[in-house]
C-alpha positions as CSV (number, residue, x, y, z in Angstrom):
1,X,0.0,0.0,0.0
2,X,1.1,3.3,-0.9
3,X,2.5,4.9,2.3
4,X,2.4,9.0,1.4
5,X,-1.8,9.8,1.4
6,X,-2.8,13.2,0.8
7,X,-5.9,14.4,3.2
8,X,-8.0,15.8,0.4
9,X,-10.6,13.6,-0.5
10,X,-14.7,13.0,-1.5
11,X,-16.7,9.7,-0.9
12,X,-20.0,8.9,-1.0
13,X,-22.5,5.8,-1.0
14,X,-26.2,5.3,-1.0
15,X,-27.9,1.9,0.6
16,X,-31.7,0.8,0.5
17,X,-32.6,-2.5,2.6
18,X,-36.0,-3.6,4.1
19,X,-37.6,0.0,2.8
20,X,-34.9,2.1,4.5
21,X,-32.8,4.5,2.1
22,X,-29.7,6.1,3.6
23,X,-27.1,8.1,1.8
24,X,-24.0,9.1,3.1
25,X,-21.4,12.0,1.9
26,X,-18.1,12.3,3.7
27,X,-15.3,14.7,2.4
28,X,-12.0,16.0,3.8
29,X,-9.4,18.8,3.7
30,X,-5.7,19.6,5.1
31,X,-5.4,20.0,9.0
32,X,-3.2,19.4,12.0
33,X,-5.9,16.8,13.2
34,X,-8.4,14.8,13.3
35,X,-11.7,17.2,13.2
36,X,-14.7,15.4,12.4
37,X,-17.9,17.6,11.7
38,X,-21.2,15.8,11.2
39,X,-24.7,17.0,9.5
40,X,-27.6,14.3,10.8
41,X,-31.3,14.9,10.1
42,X,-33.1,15.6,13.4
43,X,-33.8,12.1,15.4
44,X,-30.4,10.4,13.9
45,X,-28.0,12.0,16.0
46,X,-27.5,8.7,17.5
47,X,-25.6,7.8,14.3
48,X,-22.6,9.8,15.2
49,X,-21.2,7.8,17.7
50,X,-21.3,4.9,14.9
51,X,-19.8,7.0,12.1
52,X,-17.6,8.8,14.3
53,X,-15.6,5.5,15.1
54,X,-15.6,3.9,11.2
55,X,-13.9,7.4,10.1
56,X,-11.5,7.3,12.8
57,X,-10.6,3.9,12.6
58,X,-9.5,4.4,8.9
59,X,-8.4,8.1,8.9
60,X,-5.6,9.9,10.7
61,X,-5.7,13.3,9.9
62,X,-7.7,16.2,8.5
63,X,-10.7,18.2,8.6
64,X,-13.5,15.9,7.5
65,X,-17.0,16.7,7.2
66,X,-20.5,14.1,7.5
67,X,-23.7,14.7,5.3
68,X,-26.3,12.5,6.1
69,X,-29.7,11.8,4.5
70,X,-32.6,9.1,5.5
71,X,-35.7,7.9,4.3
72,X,-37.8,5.7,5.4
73,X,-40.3,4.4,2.7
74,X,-42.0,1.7,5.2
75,X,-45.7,1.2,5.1
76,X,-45.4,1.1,8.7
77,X,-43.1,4.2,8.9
78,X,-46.3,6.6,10.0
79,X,-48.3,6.4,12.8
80,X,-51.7,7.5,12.3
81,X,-53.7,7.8,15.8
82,X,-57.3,9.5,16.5
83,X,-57.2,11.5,19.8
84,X,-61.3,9.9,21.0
85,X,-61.2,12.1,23.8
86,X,-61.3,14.8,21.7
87,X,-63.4,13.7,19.5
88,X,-65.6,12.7,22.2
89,X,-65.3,16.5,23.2
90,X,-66.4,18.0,20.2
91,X,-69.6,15.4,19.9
92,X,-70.9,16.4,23.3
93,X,-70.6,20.2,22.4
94,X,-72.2,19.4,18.6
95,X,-75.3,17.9,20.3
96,X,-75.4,20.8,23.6
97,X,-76.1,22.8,20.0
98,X,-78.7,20.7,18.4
99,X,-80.5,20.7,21.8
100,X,-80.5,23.9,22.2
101,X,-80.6,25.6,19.6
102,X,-82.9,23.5,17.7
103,X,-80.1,22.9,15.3
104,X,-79.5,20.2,13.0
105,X,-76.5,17.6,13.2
106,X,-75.0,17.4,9.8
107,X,-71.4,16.6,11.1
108,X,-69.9,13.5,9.6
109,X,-66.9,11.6,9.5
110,X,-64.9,14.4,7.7
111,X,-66.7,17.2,9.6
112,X,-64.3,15.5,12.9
113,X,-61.6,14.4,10.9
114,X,-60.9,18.0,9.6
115,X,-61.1,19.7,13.3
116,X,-57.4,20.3,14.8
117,X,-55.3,17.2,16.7
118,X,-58.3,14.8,15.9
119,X,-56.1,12.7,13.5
120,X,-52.4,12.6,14.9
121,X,-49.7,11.3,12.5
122,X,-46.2,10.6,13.8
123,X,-43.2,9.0,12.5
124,X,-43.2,5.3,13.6
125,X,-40.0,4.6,16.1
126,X,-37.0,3.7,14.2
127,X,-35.3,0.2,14.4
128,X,-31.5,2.1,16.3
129,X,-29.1,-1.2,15.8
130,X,-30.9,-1.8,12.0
131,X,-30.1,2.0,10.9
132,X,-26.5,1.4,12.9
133,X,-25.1,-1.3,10.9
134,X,-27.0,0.5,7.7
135,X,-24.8,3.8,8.3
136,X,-21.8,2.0,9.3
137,X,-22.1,0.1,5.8
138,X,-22.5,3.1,4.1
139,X,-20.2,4.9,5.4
140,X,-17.6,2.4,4.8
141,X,-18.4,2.2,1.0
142,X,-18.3,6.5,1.0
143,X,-14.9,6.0,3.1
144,X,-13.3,3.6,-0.1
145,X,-14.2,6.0,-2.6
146,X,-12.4,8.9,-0.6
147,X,-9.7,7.0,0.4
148,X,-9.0,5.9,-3.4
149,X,-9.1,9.8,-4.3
150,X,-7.0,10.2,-1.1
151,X,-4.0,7.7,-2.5
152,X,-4.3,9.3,-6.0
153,X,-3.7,12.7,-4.9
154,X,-0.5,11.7,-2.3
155,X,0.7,9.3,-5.5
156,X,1.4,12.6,-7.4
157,X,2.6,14.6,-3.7
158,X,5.1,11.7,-3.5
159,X,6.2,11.7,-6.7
160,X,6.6,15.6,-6.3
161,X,8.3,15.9,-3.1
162,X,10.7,13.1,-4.2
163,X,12.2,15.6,-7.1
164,X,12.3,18.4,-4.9
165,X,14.0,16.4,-2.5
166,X,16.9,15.0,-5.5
167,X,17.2,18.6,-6.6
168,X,17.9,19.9,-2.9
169,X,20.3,16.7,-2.4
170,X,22.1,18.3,-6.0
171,X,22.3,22.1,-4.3
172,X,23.7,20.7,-1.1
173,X,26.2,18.6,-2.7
174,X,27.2,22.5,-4.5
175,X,27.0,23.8,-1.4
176,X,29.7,20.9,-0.1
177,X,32.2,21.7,-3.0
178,X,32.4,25.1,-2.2
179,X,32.7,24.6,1.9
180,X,36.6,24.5,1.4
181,X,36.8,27.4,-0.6
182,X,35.7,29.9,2.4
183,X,38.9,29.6,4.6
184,X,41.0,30.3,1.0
185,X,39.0,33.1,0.3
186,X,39.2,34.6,3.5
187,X,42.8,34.7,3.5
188,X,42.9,35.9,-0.1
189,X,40.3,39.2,1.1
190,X,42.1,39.8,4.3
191,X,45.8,39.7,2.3
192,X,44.0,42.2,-0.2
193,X,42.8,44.1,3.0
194,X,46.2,44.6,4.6
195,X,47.8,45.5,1.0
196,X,45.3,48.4,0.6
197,X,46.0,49.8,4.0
198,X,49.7,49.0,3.9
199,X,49.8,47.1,6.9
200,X,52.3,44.4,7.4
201,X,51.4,41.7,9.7
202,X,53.7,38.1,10.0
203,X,52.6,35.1,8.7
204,X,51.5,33.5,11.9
205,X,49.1,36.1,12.7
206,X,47.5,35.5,9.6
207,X,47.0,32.0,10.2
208,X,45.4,32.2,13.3
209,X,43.0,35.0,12.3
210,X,42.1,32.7,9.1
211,X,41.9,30.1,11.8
212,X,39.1,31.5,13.6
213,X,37.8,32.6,10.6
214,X,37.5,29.2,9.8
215,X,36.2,28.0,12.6
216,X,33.1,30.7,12.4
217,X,32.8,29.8,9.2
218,X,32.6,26.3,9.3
219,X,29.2,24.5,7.6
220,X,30.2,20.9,7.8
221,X,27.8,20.2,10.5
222,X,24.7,21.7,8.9
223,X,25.5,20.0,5.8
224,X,25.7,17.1,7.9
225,X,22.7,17.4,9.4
226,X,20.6,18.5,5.6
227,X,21.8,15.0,4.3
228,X,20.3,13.6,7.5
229,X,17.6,15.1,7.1
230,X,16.8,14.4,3.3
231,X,17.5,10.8,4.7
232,X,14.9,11.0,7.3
233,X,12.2,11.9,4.8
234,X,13.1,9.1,2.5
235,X,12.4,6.7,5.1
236,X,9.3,8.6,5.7
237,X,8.1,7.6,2.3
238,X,9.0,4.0,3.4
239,X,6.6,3.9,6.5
240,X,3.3,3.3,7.1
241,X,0.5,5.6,8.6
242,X,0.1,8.8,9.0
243,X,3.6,10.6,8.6
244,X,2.5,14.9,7.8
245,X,3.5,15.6,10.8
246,X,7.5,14.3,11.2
247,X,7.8,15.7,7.6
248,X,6.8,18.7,8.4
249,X,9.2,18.8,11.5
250,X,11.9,18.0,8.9
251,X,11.0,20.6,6.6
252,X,11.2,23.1,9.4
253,X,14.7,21.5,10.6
254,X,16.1,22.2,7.2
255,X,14.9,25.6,6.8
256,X,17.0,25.7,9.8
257,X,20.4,24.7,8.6
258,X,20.1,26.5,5.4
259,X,19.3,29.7,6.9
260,X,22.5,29.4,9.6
261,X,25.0,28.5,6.3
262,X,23.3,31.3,4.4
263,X,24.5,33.1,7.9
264,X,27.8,31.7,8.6
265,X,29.0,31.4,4.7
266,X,30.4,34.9,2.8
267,X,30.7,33.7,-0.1
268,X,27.9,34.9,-2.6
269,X,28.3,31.7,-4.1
270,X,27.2,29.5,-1.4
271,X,24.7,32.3,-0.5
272,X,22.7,32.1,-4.1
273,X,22.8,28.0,-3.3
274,X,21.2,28.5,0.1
275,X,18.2,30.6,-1.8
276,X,18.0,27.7,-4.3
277,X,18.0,25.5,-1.1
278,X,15.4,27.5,0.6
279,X,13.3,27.6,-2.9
280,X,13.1,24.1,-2.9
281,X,12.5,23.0,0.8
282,X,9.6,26.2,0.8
283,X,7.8,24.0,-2.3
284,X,8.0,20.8,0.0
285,X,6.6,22.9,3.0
286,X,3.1,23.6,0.6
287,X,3.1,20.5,-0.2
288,X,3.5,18.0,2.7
289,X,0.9,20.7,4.3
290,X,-1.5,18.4,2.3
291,X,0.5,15.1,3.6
292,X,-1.9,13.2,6.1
């Protein structure tokens, strides 16, 4: 299974058994977490708890958002009562008219069906565990659909990030061949330096100052430390399960170490590298933002 996913993904699925039609929508964008937001039709909130662990159990990371729609197309799904108490009500009061008023009873069967809260229709009481393992079906089938888009999309992030990465490896290497060159031309600048001023200083004390120089100067370890890095990342894309977050740590540990060579470096050769380097790990950083 392909181990970089990106967290951008749409799924849905729609189910019908025994009457009952659910559909389920589920669709997700970039974010530190896991932030699950659900949209249930009024009297189905008790599906959350059921959709809330499918989702989790298959996603790590994102903001991913729940639409929800139910029918229930059962002959038995209304409950149609007649409130006789009522109607019992409104008889005595019909006939306290005939009696005294001489009037006469014309009311039939629709004269009391018509009168308000005679006939009572409610929905019938839903079966909880059938519409459970309904919307856990569903959302399973919604959840394959957006993890398929899911693996496409971190395909082409993997394939991306893994040029970036070669080309950064290439600018480092650069960076590498010119490391020794910094002591040389230190000494060359600070000869030229003494020559304009006409200040003559022994050998020795020209060696130590190019010493320290040296010394203050010296990027070994951060180049060090970018190859480790680039390392790290490749054995990111080796692993399993969610892995944004340790690239993104990596990313911000080689922004790092270029910007203290682009610091500790003077020469403008190195420095134009380190904005290549920064260029490159920058495009990385938008993308593995994505990375779930």
């Amino acid at each position: 299974m392909r181990s970089v996913k990106s967290m951008t993904g749409y799924g849905n699925a729609q189910l019908e058994r025994d009457g009952r039609l659910l559909s389920v929508e589920i669709k997700s964008v970039n974010h530190r977490f896991l932030d699950l937001s659900f949209r249930l039709p009024k009297g189905l909130m008790f599906l959350e708890d059921v959709l809330r662990e499918t989702i989790s159990s298959r996603l790590g990371r994102g903001h991913v958002e729940v639409f929800l729609t139910y029918q229930n197309l059962r002959e038995d799904s209304v409950s149609v009562t007649v409130n006789e108490a009522l109607v019992s009500g409104y008889r005595r009061a019909v006939a306290e008219l005939v009696e005294r008023f001489g009037l006469q009873d014309d009311c039939g069967v629709s004269f009391y069906a018509s009168l308000p809260d005679v006939i009572n229709a409610r929905a019938a009481q839903e079966d909880a565990e059938g519409l459970a393992a309904l919307a856990r079906e569903a959302a399973g089938t919604a959840l394959n659909g957006l993890c398929a888009m899911r693996n496409k999309e971190g395909a082409r992030l993997e394939a991306d990030l893994k040029c970036h990465m070669e080309e950064l490896r290439s600018i480092v290497g650069k960076i590498e061949l010119l490391a020794p060159d910094v002591p040389r031309a230190y000494r060359e600048k600070l000869l030229q330096r003494l020559g304009e001023l006409r200040v003559e200083a022994d050998e020795q004390r020209i060696c130590q100052e190019v010493a320290l120089a040296a010394d203050r100067c010296a990027i070994d370890e951060e180049i060090a430390r970018l190859y480790s890095h680039i390392h790290q990342m490749e054995l990111a894309f080796a692993g399993s399960g969610p892995m944004g977050k340790r690239m993104d740590f990596l990313i911000q540990e080689m922004n790092r170490e270029a910007n203290t060579i682009g610091s500790k470096a003077s020469d403008s050769r190195i420095t134009l590298l380190v904005v290549d380097a920064k260029g490159e790990i920058e495009k990385m950083r938008e993308q593995i933002q994505n990375v779930e």
